[in-house]
C-alpha positions in Angstrom: 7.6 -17.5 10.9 4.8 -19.4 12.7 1.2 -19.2 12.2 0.4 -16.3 14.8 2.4 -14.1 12.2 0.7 -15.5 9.2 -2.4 -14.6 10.8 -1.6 -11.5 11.2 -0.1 -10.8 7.9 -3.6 -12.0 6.1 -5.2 -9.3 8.4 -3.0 -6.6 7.4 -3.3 -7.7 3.5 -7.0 -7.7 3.6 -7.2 -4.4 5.5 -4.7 -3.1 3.2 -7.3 -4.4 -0.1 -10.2 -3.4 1.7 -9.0 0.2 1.7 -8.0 0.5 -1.4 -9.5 -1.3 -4.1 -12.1 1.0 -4.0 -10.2 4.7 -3.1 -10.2 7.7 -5.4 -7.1 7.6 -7.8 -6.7 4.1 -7.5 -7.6 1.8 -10.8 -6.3 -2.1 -9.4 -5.2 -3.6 -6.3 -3.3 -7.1 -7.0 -0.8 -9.2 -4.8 0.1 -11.6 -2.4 0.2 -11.1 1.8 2.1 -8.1 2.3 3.8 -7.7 -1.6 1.3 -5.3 -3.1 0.9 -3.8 -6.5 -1.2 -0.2 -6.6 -2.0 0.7 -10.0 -2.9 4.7 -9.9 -4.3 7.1 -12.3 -1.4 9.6 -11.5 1.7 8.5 -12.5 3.7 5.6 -10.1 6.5 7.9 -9.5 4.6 10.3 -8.7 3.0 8.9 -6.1 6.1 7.2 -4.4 8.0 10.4 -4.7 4.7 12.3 -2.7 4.3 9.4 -0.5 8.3 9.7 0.2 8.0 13.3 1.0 5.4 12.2 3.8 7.6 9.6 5.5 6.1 6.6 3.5 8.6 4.5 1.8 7.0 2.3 -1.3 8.3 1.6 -5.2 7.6 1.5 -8.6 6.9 -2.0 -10.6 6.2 -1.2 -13.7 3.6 1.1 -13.6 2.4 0.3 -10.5 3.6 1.4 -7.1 4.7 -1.1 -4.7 3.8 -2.4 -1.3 6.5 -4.5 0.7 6.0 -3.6 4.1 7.9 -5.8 6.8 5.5 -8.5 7.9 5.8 -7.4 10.9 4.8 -4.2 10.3 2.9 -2.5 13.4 -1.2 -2.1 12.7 -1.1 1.6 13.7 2.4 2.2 11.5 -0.1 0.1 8.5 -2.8 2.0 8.8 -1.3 5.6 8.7 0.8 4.9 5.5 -2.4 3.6 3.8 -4.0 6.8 4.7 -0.7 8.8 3.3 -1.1 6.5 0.2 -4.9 6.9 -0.3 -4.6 10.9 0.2 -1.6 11.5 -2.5 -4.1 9.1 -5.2 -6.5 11.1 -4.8 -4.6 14.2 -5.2 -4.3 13.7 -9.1 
Protein backbone atom coordinates (compact mmCIF):
# COMPACT_ATOMS: atom_id res chain seq x y z
CA UNK A 1 0.00 0.00 0.00
CA UNK A 2 1.65 3.33 -0.89
CA UNK A 3 0.27 6.65 -1.08
CA UNK A 4 -0.90 6.60 -4.89
CA UNK A 5 -3.46 3.94 -3.51
CA UNK A 6 -4.50 5.78 -0.49
CA UNK A 7 -5.18 8.57 -2.76
CA UNK A 8 -7.20 6.88 -4.59
CA UNK A 9 -9.10 5.09 -2.01
CA UNK A 10 -10.10 8.64 -0.31
CA UNK A 11 -11.51 9.50 -3.78
CA UNK A 12 -13.54 6.47 -4.05
CA UNK A 13 -14.83 6.90 -0.34
CA UNK A 14 -15.88 10.45 -0.81
CA UNK A 15 -17.51 9.72 -4.13
CA UNK A 16 -19.02 6.79 -2.58
CA UNK A 17 -20.53 9.49 0.58
CA UNK A 18 -21.19 12.05 -1.91
CA UNK A 19 -23.74 9.83 -3.58
CA UNK A 20 -25.36 8.58 -1.03
CA UNK A 21 -25.75 10.47 2.01
CA UNK A 22 -28.33 12.20 0.41
CA UNK A 23 -30.26 9.28 -2.06
CA UNK A 24 -33.81 8.23 -1.72
CA UNK A 25 -34.11 5.25 0.74
CA UNK A 26 -31.09 5.95 2.37
CA UNK A 27 -31.26 7.40 6.24
CA UNK A 28 -27.10 7.40 7.26
CA UNK A 29 -23.87 6.99 5.62
CA UNK A 30 -21.01 6.23 8.26
CA UNK A 31 -17.38 4.63 7.76
CA UNK A 32 -13.89 4.59 7.13
CA UNK A 33 -12.01 4.56 3.39
CA UNK A 34 -13.69 1.87 1.63
CA UNK A 35 -15.57 -0.05 4.86
CA UNK A 36 -18.99 1.48 4.54
CA UNK A 37 -22.06 1.24 6.62
CA UNK A 38 -25.56 2.17 4.55
CA UNK A 39 -28.39 2.40 6.84
CA UNK A 40 -31.80 2.01 4.57
CA UNK A 41 -35.33 2.47 5.14
CA UNK A 42 -36.14 -0.98 3.57
CA UNK A 43 -34.88 -3.61 5.38
CA UNK A 44 -30.69 -4.47 5.10
CA UNK A 45 -31.35 -7.83 3.74
CA UNK A 46 -33.45 -6.78 1.58
CA UNK A 47 -31.37 -4.62 -0.05
CA UNK A 48 -28.22 -6.96 -0.19
CA UNK A 49 -30.39 -9.77 -1.41
CA UNK A 50 -31.76 -7.14 -4.52
CA UNK A 51 -28.43 -5.82 -4.89
CA UNK A 52 -27.14 -9.62 -5.16
CA UNK A 53 -29.61 -10.40 -7.73
CA UNK A 54 -28.02 -7.47 -9.89
CA UNK A 55 -24.38 -8.63 -9.64
CA UNK A 56 -23.53 -6.46 -6.56
CA UNK A 57 -22.06 -8.21 -3.75
CA UNK A 58 -22.41 -6.21 -0.21
CA UNK A 59 -23.55 -7.44 3.65
CA UNK A 60 -25.55 -6.89 6.48
CA UNK A 61 -24.06 -5.21 9.90
CA UNK A 62 -26.49 -4.94 12.04
CA UNK A 63 -28.99 -3.22 10.47
CA UNK A 64 -27.06 -1.60 8.11
CA UNK A 65 -25.82 -2.94 4.73
CA UNK A 66 -22.16 -3.17 4.18
CA UNK A 67 -19.56 -1.68 1.86
CA UNK A 68 -16.13 -3.52 1.64
CA UNK A 69 -15.15 -3.18 -1.74
CA UNK A 70 -11.33 -4.15 -2.67
CA UNK A 71 -9.28 -0.97 -2.49
CA UNK A 72 -8.55 -1.48 -5.52
CA UNK A 73 -11.64 -1.48 -6.79
CA UNK A 74 -11.88 -0.06 -10.61
CA UNK A 75 -13.79 3.68 -10.68
CA UNK A 76 -16.11 2.51 -13.49
CA UNK A 77 -16.78 -1.17 -11.44
CA UNK A 78 -17.43 1.69 -8.11
CA UNK A 79 -19.53 3.69 -9.78
CA UNK A 80 -22.07 1.13 -11.36
CA UNK A 81 -22.59 -0.80 -8.08
CA UNK A 82 -23.44 2.60 -6.32
CA UNK A 83 -25.95 3.21 -8.95
CA UNK A 84 -27.25 -0.66 -8.42
CA UNK A 85 -27.28 0.25 -4.66
CA UNK A 86 -28.91 3.75 -4.95
CA UNK A 87 -31.75 2.21 -7.35
CA UNK A 88 -32.80 -0.92 -5.02
CA UNK A 89 -33.12 2.07 -1.83
CA UNK A 90 -35.14 3.77 -3.51
CA UNK A 91 -37.30 0.97 -4.54
CA UNK A 92 -38.91 0.61 -0.97
Amino acid sequence: IDEKLLGEVREKSAYIFNELQNAEGVEGVRGMGLMIGIKTVRPAGEVVAECMKQGVLCLTAKDRVRLLPALNIPMEDLKKAIEVIKNVCKEG
